[in-house]
C-alpha angles and dihedrals in degrees: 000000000000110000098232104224117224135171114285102241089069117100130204100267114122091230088052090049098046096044091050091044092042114023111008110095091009109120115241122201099175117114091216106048082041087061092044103054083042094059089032092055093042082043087061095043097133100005126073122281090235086065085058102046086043090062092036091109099051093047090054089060102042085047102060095249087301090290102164095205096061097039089061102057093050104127138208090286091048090049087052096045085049086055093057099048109100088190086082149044103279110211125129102219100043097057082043092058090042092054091045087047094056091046089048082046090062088047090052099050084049089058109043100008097259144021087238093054079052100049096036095044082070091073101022097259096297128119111235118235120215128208101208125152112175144038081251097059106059104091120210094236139356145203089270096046077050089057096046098041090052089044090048084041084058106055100044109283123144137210090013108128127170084268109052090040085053097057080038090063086048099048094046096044099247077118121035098199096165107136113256090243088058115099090230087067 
């Protein structure tokens, strides 16, 4: 049997392992699915990745699927019923960053037609390939996750620093950081 080769950072969970071998690296040009990684990614900001995966389904229910504009438009009773749900991550000011930054979303598609012409106009369009080898070599921001946190900044988002844009360009494929012993490469 051939050892299939992944990133190192993946463990052997089964959801880690089927996130890095199906989603991670693999551009993504919804709207929706942008806004959901996004919220996902500020939502993990201090705990592991794998907690947040592990929630990912329950969020997408109690998120309306990730509709901006429903999320928008969620009020002081929605937010509260959001801090009582175990099935997420329950911190005040990230749902209430979630809920700004779809609003923020709406104000963005406005602008340039969709969230994904913003985001992807940042690199031209093109995914970046990475030529990392090694768990050392994947850095936790960049000048370019710099660029897009202060833009994002900017215009109104919350709880979006250089750190967590950065693991959000690699979730949603703007940068294709899999090692190049990996079998995604």
């Amino acid at each position: 049997m051939k050892t299939v080769i992944r990133c190192p950072w993946v463990t052997e969970d089964k959801i880690y392992i089927n996130y890095h071998d199906e989603e991670w690296g693999v551009p993504i040009y919804d709207d929706t699915k942008l806004f959901e990684c996004l919220t996902l990614e500020s939502a993990q900001a201090g705990l592991s990745w794998i907690t947040v995966l592990k929630k990912r389904g329950h969020y997408r229910k109690v998120y309306d699927g990730f509709d901006p504009k429903k999320v928008a438009s969620y009020d002081d009773q929605k937010i509260e019923a959001l801090m009582q749900d175990t099935g997420i991550i329950r911190n005040r000011l990230k749902i209430c960053a979630s809920i700004n930054n779809a609003k923020k979303i709406l104000e963005i598609q406005q602008e340039f037609g969709s969230f994904s012409s913003y985001l992807w106009g940042f690199v031209g369009r093109k995914p970046i390939r990475s030529q990392f080898e090694s768990l050392g070599d994947y850095p936790s921001k960049s000048n370019l996750s710099d660029l897009v946190s202060k833009d994002l900044k900017d215009k109104g988002f919350k709880f979006i620093g250089s750190t967590i844009i950065y693991a959000f360009m690699q979730a949603v494929g703007i940068l294709n950081d899999h090692t190049i012993s990996c079998f995604r490469v």
